[in-house]
C-alpha positions in Angstrom: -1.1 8.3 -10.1 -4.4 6.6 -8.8 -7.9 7.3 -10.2 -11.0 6.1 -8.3 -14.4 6.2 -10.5 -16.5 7.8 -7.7 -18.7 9.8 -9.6 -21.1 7.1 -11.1 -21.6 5.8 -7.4 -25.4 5.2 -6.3 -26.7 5.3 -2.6 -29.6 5.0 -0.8 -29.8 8.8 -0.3 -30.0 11.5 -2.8 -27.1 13.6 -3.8 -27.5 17.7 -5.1 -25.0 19.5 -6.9 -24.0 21.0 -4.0 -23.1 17.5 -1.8 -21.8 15.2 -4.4 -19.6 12.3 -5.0 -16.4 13.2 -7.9 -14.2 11.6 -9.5 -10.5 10.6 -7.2 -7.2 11.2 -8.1 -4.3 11.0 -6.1 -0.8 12.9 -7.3 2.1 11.6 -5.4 6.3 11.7 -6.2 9.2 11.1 -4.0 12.6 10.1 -3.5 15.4 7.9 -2.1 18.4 8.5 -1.5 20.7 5.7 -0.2 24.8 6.2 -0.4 27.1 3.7 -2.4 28.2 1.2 1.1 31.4 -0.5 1.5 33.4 -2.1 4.4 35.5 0.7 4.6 33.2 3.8 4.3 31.6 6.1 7.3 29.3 5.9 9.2 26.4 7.9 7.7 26.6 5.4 4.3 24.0 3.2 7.0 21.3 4.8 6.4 19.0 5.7 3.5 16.7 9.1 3.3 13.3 9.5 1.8 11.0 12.0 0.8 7.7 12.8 -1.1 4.7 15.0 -1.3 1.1 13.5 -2.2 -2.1 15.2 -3.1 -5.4 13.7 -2.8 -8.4 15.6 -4.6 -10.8 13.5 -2.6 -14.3 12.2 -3.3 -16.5 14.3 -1.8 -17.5 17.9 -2.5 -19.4 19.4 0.1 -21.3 23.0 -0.3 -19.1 22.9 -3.6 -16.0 23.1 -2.1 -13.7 20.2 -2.6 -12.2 18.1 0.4 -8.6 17.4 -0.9 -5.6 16.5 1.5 -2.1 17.3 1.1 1.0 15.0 2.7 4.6 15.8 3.2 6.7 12.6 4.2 10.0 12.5 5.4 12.1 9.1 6.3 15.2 7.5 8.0 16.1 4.3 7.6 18.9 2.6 9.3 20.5 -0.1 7.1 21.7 -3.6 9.3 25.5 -3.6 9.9 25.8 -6.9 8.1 26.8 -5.6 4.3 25.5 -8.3 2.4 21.9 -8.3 3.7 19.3 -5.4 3.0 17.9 -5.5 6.6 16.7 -2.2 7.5 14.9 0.0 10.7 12.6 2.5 9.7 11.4 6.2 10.9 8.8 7.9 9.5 7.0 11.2 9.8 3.8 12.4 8.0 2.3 15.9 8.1 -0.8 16.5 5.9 -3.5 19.4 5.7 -7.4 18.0 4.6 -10.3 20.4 4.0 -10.8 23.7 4.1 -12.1 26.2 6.5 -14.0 27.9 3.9 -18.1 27.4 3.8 -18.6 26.3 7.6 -16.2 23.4 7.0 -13.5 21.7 8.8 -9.8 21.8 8.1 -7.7 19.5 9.9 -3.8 19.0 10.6 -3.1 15.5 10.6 0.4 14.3 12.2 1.7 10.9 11.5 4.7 8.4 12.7 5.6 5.4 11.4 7.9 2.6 12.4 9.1 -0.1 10.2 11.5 -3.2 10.6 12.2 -5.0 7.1 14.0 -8.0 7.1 15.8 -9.6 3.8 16.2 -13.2 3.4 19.4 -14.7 1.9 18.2 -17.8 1.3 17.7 -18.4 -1.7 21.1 -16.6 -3.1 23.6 -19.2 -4.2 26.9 -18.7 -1.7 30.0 -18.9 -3.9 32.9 -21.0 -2.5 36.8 -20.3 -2.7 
């Protein structure tokens, strides 16, 4: 949960009641899932899967109608072969839906891709000896 204070805001224009700044909040939950790895199991334990839905109410309202987005994200990650690190490739996909088409406005479809590499140090973990 995030909460932006927009309502307060002064500019060097005027605002009506109709065109205003409000208040921002932003709704989001999601998930991982991620299979327990060993040595020994399949091939499918690699990777991890995500998911998660946001809604944004937005800070403008415009001919009192509200400009809030909605996102739907769904991920793949592939986890690096080497079992002791965390090491993983990323995939990405975003769909959201801002506006509304209501009161001469625009509503938009917005499409999204991301690609991520994260890498994970073992440095600093203390290497046992047999």
């Amino acid at each position: 949960y995030q909460l932006e204070n927009w309502a307060d805001a002064k500019y060097g224009f005027s605002t009506t009641d109709e065109n205003a700044f409000k208040n921002r909040e932003i709704f989001g939950i999601g998930f991982q899932y991620h299979a327990h790895r060993t040595r020994s199991t399949g091939f499918f334990s690699n990777f991890k899967y995500s998911a998660g839905v946001t809604y944004d109410t937005g800070h403008l309202s415009i001919n009192n109608e509200d400009i809030s987005t909605l996102w739907f994200t769904t991920g793949l990650g592939l986890i690096s072969p080497d079992f002791r690190t965390g090491s993983s490739f990323d995939l990405s996909f975003q769909y959201g839906v801002r506006g509304s088409s209501t009161n001469s406005l625009v509503k938009e479809n917005i499409f999204g891709i991301n690609l991520s590499v994260n890498l994970t140090e073992l440095m600093f973990l203390r290497r046992k000896l047999n």
